[in-house]
C-alpha positions in Angstrom: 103.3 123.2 86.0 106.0 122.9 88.8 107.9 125.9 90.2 111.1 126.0 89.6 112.2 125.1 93.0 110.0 121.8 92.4 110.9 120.7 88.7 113.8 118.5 88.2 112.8 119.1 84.5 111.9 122.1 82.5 111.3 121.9 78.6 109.9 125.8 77.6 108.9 126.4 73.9 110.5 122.8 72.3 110.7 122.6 68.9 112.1 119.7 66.4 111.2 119.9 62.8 112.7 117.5 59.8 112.3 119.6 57.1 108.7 121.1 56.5 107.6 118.3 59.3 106.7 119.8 62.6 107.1 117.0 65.1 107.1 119.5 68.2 106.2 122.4 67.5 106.5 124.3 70.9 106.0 122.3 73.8 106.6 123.1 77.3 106.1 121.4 80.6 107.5 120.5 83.6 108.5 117.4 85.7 108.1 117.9 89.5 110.9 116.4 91.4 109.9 113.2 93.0 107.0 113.0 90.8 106.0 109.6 88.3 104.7 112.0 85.4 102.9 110.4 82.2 103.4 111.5 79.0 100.6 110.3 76.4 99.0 110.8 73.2 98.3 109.1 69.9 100.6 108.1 68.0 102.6 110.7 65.8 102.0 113.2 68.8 105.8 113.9 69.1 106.2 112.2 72.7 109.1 110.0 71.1 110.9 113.0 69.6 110.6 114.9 72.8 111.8 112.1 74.8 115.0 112.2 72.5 115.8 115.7 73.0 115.8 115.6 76.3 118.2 112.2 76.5 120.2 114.2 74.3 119.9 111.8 71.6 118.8 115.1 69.2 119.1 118.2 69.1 116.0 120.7 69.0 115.7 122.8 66.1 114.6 125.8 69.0 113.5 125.9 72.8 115.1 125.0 76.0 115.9 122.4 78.3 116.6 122.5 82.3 117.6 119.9 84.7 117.6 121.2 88.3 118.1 124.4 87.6 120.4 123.7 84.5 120.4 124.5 80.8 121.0 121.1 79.6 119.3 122.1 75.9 121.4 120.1 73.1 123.9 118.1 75.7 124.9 114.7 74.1 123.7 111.4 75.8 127.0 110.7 77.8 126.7 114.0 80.1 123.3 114.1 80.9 123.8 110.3 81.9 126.7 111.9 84.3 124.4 114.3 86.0 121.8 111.7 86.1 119.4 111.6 83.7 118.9 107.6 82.2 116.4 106.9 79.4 115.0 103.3 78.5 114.1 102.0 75.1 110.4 100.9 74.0 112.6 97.9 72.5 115.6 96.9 75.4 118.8 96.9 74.1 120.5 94.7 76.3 124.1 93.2 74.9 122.8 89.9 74.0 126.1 88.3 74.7 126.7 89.3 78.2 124.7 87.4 81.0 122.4 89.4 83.0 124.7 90.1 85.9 127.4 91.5 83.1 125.0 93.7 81.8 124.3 95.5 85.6 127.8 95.8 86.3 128.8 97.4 82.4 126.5 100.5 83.3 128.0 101.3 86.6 129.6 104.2 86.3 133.4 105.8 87.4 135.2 102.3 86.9 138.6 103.4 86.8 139.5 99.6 85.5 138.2 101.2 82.2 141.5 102.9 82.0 144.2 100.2 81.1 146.9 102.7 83.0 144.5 102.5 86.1 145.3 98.9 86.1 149.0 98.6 86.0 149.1 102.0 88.2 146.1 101.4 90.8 145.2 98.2 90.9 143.8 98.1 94.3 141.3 100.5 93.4 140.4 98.9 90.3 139.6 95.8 92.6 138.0 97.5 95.1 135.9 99.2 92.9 134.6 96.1 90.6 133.7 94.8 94.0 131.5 97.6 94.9 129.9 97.1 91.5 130.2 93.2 91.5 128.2 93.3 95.0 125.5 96.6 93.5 124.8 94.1 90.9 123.9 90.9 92.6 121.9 93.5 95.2 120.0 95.0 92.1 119.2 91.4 90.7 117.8 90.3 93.9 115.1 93.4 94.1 114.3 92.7 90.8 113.5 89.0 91.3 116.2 88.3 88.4 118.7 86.5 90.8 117.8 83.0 88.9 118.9 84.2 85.5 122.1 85.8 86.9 124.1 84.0 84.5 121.9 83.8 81.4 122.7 85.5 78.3 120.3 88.6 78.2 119.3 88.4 74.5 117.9 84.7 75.7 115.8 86.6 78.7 112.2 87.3 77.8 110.7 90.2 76.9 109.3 91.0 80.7 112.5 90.1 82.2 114.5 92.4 79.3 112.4 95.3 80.5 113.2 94.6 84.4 117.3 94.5 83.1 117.3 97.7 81.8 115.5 99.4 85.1 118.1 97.3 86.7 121.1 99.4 84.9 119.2 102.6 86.0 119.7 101.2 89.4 123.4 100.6 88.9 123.6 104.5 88.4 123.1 107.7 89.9 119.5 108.6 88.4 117.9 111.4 89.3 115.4 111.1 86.6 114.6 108.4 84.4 113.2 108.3 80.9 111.3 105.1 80.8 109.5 104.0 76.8 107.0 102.5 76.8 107.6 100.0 80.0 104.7 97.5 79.5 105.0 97.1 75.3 105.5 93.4 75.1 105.3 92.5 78.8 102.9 89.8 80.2 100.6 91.3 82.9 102.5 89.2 85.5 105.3 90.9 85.1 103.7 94.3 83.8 103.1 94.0 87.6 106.1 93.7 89.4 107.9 96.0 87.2 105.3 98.8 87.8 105.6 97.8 91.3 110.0 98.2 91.3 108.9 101.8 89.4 106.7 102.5 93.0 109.5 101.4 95.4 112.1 103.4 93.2 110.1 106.1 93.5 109.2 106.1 97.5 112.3 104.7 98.5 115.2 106.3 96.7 113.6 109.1 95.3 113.5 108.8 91.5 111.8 111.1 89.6 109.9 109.2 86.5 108.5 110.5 83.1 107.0 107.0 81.4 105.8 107.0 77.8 102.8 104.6 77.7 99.5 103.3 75.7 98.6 101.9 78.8 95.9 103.5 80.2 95.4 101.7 83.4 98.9 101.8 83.8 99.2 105.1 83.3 96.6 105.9 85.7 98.0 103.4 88.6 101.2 105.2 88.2 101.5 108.6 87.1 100.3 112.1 88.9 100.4 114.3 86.7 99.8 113.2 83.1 100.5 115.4 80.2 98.8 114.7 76.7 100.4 115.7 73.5 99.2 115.9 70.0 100.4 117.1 67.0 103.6 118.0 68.8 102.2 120.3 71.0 100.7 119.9 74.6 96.8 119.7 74.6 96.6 119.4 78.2 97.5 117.9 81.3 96.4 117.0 85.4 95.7 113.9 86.4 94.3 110.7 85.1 91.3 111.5 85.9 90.7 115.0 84.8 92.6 114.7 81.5 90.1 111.4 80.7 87.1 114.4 80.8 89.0 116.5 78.9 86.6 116.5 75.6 89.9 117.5 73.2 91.9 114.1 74.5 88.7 111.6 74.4 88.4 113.6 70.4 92.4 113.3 69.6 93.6 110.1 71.7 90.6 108.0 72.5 89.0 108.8 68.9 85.9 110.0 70.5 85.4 107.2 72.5 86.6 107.0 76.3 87.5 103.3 76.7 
């Protein structure tokens, strides 16, 4: 586990039950800053639940929650995404309707254009503003090699491309650290690649801190130091790819007693 000068994340003694169901039942870890952490198991293992609570998206039934140094436990969705922590979805929810460029520039954050006063009383700011988003977008786009669908309704992207738009609107924030589902569920290995190739670049270059959900071993283990197994809401273990893959108790509960 990380010190707590390292971790940007801290979850101590996490619970979440739905009625007599346990789905964690007293997990804690903690997410080095800078760090792409992996969080696996089988399925039912509670990384889903966990993932919520610490989007905010539910609220634990007991433990605690830190963000740089910060009880965060039980915040709703809307502040943590102000201090900067984004989440993705295992299935994208884009807004169909809007093109691909639109959906960038919606998540940019502190548009005072939002405000119908703002535009009657400030309109130069408004303007000045969209154009620092406008320009964030078509930047974002470019990295992501998504420049030739700028225009394109993103319900009509594929599922690859879909995955690439939502890092994209982590891009268009602040993130500190980002929440990513289940990245390569759906995704051709072609661009299974580049997108764990943007997650390596974001990570080096502007010094996001990742926790990915994944069934993906290799990709797990091209990506993430350390990796943290959980099952049956609790955490069984975790070190790296390699080490955990020796662990006897995850080859039992995740590989079924097989190592593939």
């Amino acid at each position: 586990m990380a010190t707590d000068a390292d971790a940007a994340l801290t979850v101590e003694g996490l619970k979440k039950h739905y009625g007599g169901v346990r789905a964690v039942d007293g997990v804690t870890f903690s997410i080095r800053k800078g760090s792409i952490t992996g969080l696996i198991g089988p399925n039912g293992a509670g990384k889903t639940t966990t993932f919520n609570m610490i989007a905010g998206a539910e609220a634990p039934t007991a433990g605690r929650i830190s963000f740089m140094g910060r009880d965060i436990t039980g915040l709703p969705t809307h502040q943590l995404f102000h201090l900067g922590i984004v989440r993705t979805f295992q299935l994208p929810k884009e807004f169909a309707k809007l093109t691909a460029l639109e959906n960038l520039m919606a998540a940019a954050p502190d548009q005072p254009g939002e405000d119908i006063l703002m535009n009657w009383l400030a309109p130069s700011r408004v303007r000045a503003r969209e154009e620092e988003v406008l320009a964030r977008a078509e930047e974002t786009l470019k990295f992501l090699g998504l420049a030739h669908v700028r225009d394109v309704p993103a319900g009509n992207l594929s599922g690859g491309q879909k995955k690439l738009l939502e890092l994209g609107r982590t891009m268009m924030t602040d993130a500190k650290l980002v929440l990513l589902d289940e990245p390569g569920a759906g995704v051709n290995p072609t661009l299974m690649n580049r997108i764990a190739e943007m997650i390596r670049t974001l990570n080096r270059d502007r010094g996001y801190t990742f926790c990915i959900i994944e069934h993906d071993m290799d990709l797990i283990a091209s990506l993430c130091d350390p990796v943290i197994v959980l099952a049956e809401g609790r955490v069984l273990t975790q070190g790296s790819m390699a080490e955990v893959s020796r662990d006897a108790r995850v080859i039992d509960a995740y590989f079924g007693g097989e190592l593939a």
